[in-house]
OpenMM code with the backbone's topology and positions (N, CA, C; nanometers):
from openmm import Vec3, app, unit

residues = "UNK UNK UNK UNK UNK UNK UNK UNK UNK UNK UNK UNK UNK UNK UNK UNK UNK UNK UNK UNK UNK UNK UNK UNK UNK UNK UNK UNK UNK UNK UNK UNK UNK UNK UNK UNK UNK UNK UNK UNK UNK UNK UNK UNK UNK UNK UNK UNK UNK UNK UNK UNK UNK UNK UNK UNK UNK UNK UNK UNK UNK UNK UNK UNK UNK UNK UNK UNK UNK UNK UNK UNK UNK UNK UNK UNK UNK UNK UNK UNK UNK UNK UNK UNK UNK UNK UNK UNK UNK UNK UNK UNK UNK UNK UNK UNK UNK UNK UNK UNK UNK UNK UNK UNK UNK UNK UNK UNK UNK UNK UNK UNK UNK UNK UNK UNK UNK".split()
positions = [
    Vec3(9.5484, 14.7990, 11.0020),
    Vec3(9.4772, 14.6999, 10.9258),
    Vec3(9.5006, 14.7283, 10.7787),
    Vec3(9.5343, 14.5951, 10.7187),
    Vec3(9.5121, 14.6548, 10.5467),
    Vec3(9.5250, 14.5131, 10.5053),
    Vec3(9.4733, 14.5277, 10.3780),
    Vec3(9.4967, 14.3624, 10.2751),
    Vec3(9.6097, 14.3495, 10.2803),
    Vec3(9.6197, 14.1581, 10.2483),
    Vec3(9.7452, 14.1043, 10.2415),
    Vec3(9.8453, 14.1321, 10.1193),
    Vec3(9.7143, 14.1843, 10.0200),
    Vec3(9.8132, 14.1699, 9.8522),
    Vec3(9.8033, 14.3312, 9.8433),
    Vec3(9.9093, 14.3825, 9.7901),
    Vec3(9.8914, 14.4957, 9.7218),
    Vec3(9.9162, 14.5189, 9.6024),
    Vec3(9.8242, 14.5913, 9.5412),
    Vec3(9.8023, 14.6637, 9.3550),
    Vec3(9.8540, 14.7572, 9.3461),
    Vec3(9.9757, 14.7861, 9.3257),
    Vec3(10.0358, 14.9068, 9.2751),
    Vec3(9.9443, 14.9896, 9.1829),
    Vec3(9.9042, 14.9317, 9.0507),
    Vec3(9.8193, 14.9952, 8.9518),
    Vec3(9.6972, 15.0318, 9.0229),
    Vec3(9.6438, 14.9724, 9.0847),
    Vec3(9.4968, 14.9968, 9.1605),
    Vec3(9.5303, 15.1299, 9.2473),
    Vec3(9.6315, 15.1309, 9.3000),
    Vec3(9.6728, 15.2655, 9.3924),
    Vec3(9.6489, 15.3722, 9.3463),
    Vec3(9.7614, 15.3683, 9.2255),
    Vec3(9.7675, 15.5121, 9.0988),
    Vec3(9.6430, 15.5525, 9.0553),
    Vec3(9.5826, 15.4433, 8.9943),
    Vec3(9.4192, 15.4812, 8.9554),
    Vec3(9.3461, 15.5283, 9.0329),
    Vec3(9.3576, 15.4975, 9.1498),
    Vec3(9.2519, 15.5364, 9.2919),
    Vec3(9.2794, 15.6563, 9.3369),
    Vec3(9.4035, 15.7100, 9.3465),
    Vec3(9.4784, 15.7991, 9.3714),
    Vec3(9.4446, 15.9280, 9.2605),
    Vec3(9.4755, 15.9021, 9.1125),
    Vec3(9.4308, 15.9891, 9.0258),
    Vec3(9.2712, 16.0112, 9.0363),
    Vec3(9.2021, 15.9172, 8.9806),
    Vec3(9.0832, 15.8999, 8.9783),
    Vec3(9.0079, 16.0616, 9.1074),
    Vec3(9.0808, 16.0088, 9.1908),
    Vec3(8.9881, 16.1038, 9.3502),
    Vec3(9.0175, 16.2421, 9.3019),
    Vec3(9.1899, 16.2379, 9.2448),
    Vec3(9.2122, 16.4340, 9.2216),
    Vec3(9.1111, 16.4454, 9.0785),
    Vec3(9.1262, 16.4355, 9.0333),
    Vec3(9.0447, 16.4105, 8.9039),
    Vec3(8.8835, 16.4819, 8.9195),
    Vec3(8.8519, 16.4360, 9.0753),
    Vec3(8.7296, 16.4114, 9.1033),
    Vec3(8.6300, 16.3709, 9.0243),
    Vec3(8.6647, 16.2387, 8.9705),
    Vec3(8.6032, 16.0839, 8.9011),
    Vec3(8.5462, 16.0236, 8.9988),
    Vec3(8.5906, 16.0127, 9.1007),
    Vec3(8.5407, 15.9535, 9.2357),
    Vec3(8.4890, 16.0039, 9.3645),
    Vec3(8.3982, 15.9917, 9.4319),
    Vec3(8.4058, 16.0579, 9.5904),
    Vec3(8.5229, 15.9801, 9.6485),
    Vec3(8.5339, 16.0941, 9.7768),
    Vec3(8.6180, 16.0579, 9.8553),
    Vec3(8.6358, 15.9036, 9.9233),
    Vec3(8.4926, 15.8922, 9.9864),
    Vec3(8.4661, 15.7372, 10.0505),
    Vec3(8.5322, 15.6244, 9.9265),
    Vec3(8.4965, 15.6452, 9.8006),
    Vec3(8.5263, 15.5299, 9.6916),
    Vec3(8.6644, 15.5050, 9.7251),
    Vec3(8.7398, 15.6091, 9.7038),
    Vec3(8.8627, 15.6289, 9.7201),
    Vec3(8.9156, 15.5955, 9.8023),
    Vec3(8.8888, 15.5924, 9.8726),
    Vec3(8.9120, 15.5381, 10.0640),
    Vec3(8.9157, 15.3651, 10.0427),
    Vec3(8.7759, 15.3219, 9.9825),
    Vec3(8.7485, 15.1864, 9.9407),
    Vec3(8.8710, 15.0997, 9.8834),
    Vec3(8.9053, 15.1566, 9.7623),
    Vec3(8.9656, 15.1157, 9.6594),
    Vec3(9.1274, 15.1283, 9.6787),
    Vec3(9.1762, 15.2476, 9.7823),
    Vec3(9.2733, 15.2349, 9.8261),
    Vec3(9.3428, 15.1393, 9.8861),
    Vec3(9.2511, 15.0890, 9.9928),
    Vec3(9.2216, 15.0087, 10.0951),
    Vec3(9.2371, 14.8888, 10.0091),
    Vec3(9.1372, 14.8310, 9.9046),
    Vec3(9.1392, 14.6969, 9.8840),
    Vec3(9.2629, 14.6448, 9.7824),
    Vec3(9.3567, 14.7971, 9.7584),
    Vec3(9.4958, 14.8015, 9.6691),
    Vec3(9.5653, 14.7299, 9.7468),
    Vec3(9.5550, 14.7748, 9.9429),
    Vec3(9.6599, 14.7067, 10.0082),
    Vec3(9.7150, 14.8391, 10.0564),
    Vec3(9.6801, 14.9632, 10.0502),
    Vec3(9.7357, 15.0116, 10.1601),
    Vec3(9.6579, 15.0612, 10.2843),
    Vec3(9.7240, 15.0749, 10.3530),
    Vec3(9.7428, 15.1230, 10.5089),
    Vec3(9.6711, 15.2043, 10.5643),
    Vec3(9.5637, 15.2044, 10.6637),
    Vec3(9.4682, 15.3417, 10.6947),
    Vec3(9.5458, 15.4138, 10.7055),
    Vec3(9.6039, 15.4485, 10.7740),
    Vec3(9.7031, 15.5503, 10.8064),
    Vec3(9.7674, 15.6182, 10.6565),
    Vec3(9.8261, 15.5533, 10.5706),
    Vec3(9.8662, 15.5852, 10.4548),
    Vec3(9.7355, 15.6451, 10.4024),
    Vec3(9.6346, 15.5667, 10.4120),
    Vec3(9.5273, 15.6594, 10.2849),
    Vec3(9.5050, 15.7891, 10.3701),
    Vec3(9.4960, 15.7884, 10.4674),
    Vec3(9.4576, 15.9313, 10.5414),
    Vec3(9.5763, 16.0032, 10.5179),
    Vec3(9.6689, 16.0019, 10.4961),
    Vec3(9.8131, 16.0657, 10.4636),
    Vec3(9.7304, 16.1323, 10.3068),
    Vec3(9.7532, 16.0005, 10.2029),
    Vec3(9.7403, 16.0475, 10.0997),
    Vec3(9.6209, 16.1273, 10.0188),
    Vec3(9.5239, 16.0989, 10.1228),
    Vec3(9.4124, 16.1738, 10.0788),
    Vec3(9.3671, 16.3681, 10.1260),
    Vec3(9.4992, 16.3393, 10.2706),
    Vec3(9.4889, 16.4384, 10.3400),
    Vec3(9.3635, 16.4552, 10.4207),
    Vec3(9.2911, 16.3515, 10.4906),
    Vec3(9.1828, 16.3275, 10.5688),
    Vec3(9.2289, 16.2788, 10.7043),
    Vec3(9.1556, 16.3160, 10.7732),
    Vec3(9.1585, 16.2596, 10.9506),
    Vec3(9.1588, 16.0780, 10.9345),
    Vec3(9.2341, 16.0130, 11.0048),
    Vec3(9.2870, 15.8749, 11.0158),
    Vec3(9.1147, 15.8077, 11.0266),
    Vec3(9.0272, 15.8507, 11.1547),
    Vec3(8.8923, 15.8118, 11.1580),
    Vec3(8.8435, 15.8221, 11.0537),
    Vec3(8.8449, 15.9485, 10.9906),
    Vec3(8.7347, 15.9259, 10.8536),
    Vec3(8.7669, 15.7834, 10.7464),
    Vec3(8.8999, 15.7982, 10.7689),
    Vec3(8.8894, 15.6589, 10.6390),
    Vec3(8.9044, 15.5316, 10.7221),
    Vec3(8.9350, 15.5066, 10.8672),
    Vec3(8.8983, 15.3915, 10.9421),
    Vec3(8.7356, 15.3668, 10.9299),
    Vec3(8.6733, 15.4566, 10.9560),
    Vec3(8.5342, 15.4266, 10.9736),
    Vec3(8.4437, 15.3711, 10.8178),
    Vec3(8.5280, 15.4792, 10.7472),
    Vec3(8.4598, 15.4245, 10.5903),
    Vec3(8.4554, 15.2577, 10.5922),
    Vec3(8.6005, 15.2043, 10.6018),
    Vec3(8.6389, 15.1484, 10.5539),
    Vec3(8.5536, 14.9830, 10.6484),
    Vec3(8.5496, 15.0389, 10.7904),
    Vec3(8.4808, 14.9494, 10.8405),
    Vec3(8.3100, 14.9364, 10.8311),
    Vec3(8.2671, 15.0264, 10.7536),
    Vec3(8.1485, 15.0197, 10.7336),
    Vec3(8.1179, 14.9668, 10.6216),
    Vec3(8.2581, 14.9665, 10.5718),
    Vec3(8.2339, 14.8759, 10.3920),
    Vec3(8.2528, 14.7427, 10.4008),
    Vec3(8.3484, 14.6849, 10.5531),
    Vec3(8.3312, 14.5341, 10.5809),
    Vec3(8.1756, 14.5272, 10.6134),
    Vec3(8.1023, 14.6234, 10.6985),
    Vec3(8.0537, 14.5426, 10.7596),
    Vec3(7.9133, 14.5123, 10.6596),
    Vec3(7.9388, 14.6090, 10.5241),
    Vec3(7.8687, 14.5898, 10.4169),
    Vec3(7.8940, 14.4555, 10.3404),
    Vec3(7.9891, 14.4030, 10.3223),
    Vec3(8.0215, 14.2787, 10.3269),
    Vec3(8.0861, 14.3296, 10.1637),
    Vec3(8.1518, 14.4824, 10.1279),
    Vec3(8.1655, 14.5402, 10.0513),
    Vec3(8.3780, 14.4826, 10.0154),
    Vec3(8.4002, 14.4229, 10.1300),
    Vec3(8.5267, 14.4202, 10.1331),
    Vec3(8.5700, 14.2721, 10.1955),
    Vec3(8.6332, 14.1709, 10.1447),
    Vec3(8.6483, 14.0126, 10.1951),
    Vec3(8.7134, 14.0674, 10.3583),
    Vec3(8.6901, 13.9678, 10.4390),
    Vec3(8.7384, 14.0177, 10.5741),
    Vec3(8.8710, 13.9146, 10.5807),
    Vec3(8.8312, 13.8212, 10.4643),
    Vec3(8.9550, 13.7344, 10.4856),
    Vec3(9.0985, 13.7589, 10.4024),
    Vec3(9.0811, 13.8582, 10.3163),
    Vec3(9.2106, 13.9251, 10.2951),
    Vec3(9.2245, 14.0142, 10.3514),
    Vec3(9.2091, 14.0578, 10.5261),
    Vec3(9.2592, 14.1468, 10.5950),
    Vec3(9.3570, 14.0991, 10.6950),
    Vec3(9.4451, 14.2064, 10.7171),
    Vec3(9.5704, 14.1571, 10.7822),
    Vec3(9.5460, 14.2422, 10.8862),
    Vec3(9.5327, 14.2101, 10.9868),
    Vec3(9.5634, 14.2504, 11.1049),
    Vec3(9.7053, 14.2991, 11.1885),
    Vec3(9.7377, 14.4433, 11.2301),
    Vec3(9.8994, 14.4166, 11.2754),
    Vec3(9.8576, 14.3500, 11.3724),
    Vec3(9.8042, 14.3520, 11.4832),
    Vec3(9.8397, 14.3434, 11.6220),
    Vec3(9.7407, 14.1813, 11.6899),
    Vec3(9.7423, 14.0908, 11.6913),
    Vec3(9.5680, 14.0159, 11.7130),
    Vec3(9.6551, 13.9803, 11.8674),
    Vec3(9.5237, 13.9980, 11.9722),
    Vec3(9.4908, 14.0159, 12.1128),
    Vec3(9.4888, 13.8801, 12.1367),
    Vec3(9.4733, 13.7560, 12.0163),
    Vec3(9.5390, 13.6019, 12.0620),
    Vec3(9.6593, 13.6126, 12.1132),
    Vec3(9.7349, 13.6747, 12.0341),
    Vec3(9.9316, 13.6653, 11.9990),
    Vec3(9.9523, 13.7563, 12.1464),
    Vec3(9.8956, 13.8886, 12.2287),
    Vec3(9.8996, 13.9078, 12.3580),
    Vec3(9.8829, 13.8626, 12.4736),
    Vec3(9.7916, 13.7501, 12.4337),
    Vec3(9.7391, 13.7042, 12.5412),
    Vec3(9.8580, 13.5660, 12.5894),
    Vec3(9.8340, 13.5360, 12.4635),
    Vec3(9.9536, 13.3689, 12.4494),
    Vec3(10.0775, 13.4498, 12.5490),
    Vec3(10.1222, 13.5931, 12.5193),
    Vec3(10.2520, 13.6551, 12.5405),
    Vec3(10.2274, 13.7021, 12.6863),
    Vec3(10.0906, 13.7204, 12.7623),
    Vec3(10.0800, 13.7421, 12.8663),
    Vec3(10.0791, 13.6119, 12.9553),
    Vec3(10.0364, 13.5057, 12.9040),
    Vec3(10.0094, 13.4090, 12.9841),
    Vec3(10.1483, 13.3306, 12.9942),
    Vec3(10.2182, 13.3551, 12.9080),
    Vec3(10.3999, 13.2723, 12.8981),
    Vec3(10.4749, 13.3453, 12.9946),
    Vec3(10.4276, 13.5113, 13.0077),
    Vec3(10.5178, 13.5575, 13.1408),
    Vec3(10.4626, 13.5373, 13.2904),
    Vec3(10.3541, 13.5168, 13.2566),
    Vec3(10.3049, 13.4651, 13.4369),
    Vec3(10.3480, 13.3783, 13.4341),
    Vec3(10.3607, 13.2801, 13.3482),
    Vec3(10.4186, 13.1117, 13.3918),
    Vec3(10.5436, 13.1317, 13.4622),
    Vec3(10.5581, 13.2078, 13.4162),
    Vec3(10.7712, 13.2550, 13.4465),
    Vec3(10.7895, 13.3248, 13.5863),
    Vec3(10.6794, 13.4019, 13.6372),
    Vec3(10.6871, 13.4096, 13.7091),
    Vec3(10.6617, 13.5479, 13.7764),
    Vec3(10.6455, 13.6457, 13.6392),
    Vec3(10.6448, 13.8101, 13.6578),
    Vec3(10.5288, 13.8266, 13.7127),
    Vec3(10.4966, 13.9603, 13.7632),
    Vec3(10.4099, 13.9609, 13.8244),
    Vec3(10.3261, 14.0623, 13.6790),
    Vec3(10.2057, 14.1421, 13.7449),
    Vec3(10.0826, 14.1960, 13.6646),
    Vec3(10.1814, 14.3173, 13.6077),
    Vec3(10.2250, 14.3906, 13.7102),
    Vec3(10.2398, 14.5039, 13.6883),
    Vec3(10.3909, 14.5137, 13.6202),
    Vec3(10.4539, 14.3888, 13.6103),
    Vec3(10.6044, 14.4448, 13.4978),
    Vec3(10.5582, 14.3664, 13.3576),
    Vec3(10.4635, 14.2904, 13.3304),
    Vec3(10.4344, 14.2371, 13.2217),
    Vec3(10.3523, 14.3690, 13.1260),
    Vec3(10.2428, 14.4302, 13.2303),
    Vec3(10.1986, 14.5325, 13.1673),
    Vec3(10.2680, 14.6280, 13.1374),
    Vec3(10.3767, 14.6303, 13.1710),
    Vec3(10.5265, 14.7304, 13.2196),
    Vec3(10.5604, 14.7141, 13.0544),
    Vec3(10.5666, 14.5784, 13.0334),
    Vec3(10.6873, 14.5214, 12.9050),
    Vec3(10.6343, 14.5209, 12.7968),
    Vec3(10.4848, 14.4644, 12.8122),
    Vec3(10.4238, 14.4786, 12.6670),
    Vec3(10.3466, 14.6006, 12.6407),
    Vec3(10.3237, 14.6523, 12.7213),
    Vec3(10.2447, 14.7887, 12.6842),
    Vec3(10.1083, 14.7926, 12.6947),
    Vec3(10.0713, 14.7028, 12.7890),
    Vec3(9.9342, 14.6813, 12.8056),
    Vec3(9.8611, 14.7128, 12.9315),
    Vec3(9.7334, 14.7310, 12.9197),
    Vec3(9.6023, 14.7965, 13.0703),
    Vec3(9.6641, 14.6615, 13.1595),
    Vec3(9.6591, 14.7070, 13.2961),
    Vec3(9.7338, 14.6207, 13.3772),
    Vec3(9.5957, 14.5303, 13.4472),
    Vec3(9.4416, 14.6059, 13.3923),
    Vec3(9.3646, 14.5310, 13.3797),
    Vec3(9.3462, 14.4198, 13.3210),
    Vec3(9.3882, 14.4244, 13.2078),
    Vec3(9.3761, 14.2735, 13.1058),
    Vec3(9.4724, 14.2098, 13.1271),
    Vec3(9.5728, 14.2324, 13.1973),
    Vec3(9.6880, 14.1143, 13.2668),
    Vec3(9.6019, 14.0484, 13.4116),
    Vec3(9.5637, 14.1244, 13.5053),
    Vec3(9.4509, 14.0482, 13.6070),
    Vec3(9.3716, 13.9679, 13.5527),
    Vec3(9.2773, 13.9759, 13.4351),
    Vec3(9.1593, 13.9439, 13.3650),
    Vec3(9.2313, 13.8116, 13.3486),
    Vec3(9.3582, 13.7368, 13.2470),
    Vec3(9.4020, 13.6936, 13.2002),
    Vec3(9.4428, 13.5618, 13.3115),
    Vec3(9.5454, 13.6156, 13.3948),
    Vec3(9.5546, 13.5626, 13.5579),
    Vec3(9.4416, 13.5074, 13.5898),
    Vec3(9.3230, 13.5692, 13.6244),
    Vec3(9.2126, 13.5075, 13.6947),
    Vec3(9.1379, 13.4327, 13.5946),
    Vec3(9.1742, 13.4342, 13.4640),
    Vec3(9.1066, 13.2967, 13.3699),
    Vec3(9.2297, 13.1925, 13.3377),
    Vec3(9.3317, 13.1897, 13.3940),
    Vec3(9.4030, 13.0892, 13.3903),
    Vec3(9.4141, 12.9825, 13.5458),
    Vec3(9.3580, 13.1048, 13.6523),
    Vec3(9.3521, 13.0643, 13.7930),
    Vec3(9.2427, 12.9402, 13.7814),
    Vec3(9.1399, 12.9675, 13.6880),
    Vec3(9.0157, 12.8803, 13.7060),
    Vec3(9.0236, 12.6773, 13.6616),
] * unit.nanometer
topology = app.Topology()
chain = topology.addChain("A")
for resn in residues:
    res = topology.addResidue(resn, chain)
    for name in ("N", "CA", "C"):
        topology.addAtom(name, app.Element.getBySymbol(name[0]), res)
């Protein structure tokens, strides 16, 4: 997950700012984040566990601290599902679709039995 736009300058500052210790860590986490980069990247760059700055960061949406509508999503479970339901049409069965996309061979049944209806 991360914003659509990224601030180069906002990075550097956020980045200095934390060694500096101008900022707590969480801010930093914040401000990284709303620069546009990458959980994964800020936990790199901060040298913190991937959870600690996932969780910050979702506790600052759910503060309403962060627009939810400049968030980019990699992966959305629409775009799987559309991709699960185009290979049953075709003809595959549960277990090579879950095979292909990488998915619980549960939510390919689930999917099946709400298209059966």
């Amino acid at each position: 997950m991360k914003i659509k736009t990224t601030n180069k300058a906002a990075q550097t500052k956020a980045i200095k700012s934390y060694k500096a210790g101008e900022i707590k860590k969480s801010e930093a986490i914040r401000e990284l984040f709303k620069a546009g980069v990458e959980v994964k990247a800020i936990a790199e760059l901060l040298e913190i566990r991937y959870q600690h700055a996932y969780n910050t960061i979702q506790n600052a949406i759910y503060k309403q601290e962060i627009d939810t509508a400049d968030i980019e999503l990699k992966a959305k479970s629409a775009d799987k599902k559309i991709k699960i339901t185009e290979l049953l049409n075709n003809g595959l069965s549960p277990k090579e679709i879950a095979i292909e996309l990488k998915s619980n061979i549960n939510y390919v049944y689930k999917i099946k039995k709400e298209l059966a209806k």
